[in-house]
C-alpha positions as CSV (number, residue, x, y, z in Angstrom):
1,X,-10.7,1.4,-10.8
2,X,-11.0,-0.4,-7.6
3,X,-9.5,-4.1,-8.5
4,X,-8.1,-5.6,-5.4
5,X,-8.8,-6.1,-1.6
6,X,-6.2,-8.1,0.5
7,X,-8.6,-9.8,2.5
8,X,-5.5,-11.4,5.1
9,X,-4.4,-7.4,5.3
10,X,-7.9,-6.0,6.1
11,X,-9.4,-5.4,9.5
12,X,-12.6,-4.9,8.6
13,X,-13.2,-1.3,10.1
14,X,-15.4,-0.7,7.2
15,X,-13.8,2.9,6.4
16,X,-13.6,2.3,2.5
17,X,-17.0,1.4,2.7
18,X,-18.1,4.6,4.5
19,X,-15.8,6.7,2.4
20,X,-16.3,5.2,-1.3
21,X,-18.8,7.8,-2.8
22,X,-20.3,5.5,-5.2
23,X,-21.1,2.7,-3.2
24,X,-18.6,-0.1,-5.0
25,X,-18.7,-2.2,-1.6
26,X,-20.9,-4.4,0.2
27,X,-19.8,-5.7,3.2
28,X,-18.9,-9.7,2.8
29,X,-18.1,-12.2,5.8
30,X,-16.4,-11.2,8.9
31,X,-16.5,-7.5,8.0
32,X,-14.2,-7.7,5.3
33,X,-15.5,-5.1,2.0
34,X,-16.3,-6.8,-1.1
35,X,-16.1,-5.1,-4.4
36,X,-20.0,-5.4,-5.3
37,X,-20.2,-2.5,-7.9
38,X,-16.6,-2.6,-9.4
39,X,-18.0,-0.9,-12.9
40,X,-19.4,2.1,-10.4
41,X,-15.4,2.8,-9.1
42,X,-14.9,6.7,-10.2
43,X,-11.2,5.5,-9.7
44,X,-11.3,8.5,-7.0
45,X,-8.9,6.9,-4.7
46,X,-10.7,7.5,-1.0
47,X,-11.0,4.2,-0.2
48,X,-7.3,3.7,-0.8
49,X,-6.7,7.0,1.4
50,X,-8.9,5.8,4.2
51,X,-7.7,2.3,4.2
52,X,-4.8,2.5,7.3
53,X,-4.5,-1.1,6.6
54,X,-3.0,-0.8,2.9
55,X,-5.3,-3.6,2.0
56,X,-6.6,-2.4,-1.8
57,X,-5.7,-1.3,-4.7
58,X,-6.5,0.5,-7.0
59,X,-5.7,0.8,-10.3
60,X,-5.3,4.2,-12.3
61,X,-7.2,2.9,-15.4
62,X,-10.5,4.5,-14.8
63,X,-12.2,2.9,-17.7
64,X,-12.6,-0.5,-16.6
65,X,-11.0,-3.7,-14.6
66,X,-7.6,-4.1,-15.3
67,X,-6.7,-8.0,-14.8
68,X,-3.4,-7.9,-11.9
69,X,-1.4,-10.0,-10.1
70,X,-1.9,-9.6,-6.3
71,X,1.7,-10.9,-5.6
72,X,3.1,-8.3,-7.9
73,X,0.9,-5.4,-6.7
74,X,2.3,-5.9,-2.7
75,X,5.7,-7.0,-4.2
76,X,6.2,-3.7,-6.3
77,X,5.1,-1.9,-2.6
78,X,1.8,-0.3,-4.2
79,X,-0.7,-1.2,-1.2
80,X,-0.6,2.3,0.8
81,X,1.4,4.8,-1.4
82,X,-1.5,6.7,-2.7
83,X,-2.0,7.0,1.3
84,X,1.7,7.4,1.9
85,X,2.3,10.3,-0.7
86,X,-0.7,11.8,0.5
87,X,0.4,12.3,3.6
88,X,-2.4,10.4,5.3
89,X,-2.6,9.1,8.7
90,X,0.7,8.1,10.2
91,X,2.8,10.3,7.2
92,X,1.0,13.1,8.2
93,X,3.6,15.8,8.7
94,X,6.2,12.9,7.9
95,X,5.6,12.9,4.2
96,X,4.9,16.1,2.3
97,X,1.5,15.4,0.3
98,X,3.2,14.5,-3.1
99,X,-0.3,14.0,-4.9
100,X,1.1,15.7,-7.8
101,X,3.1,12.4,-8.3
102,X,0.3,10.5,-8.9
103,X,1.1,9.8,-12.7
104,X,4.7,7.9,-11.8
105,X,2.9,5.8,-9.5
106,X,0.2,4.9,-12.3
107,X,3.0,4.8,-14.9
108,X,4.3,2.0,-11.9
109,X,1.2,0.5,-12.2
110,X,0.6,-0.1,-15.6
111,X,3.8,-2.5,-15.8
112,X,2.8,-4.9,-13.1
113,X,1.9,-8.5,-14.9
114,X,-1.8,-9.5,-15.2
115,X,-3.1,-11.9,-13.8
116,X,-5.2,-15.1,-14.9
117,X,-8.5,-14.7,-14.3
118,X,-9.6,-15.0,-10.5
119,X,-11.4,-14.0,-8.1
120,X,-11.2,-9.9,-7.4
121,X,-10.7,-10.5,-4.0
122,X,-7.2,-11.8,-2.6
């Protein structure tokens, strides 16, 4: 489920807006997506994908928010590697599409400390 959007990291181009097929985001001040309709996240992943600025995350617990700390997400080097070890974008052709690795990088995921509550947005 979608839980985070680095805010500092995003440059607004809106793509995870566009791509998000069940239209989780509004768009908040200066362009930058805010997570409107978090319990409508089909924890698909495209707005990861589509995001060349690795400024979300989101979390492979599909069945509802999953309280993080932001530091520890871009510390543990999360924010892009869905795109990464897709082969998205710039790793196109430089990364084999390693999808099928999806479930260490969720396993990662499930470790990282949660957070106090806060705002969604960081």
């Amino acid at each position: 489920m979608i839980e985070l959007v680095f805010s500092d990291a995003c440059t607004a181009c809106g793509d995870c807006v566009t791509a998000c097929p069940s239209n989780v985001f509004d768009t908040g001040a200066e362009g930058v997506p805010v997570i409107a309709r978090q319990a409508d996240c089909q924890t698909c992943f495209m707005c990861e994908l589509f995001c060349q600025a690795d400024a979300l995350f989101v979390a492979p617990d599909c069945t509802g928010p999953t309280p993080l700390d932001p530091a520890a997400v871009r510390q543990a080097g999360l924010l892009g590697q869905f795109r990464r070890d897709s082969g998205w974008h710039e790793w196109e052709g430089r990364r084999a599409n390693e999808h099928w690795r999806m479930d260490e990088v969720f396993r990662m995921a499930r470790t990282l400390p949660a957070s106090t509550p806060a705002s969604p947005t960081n």
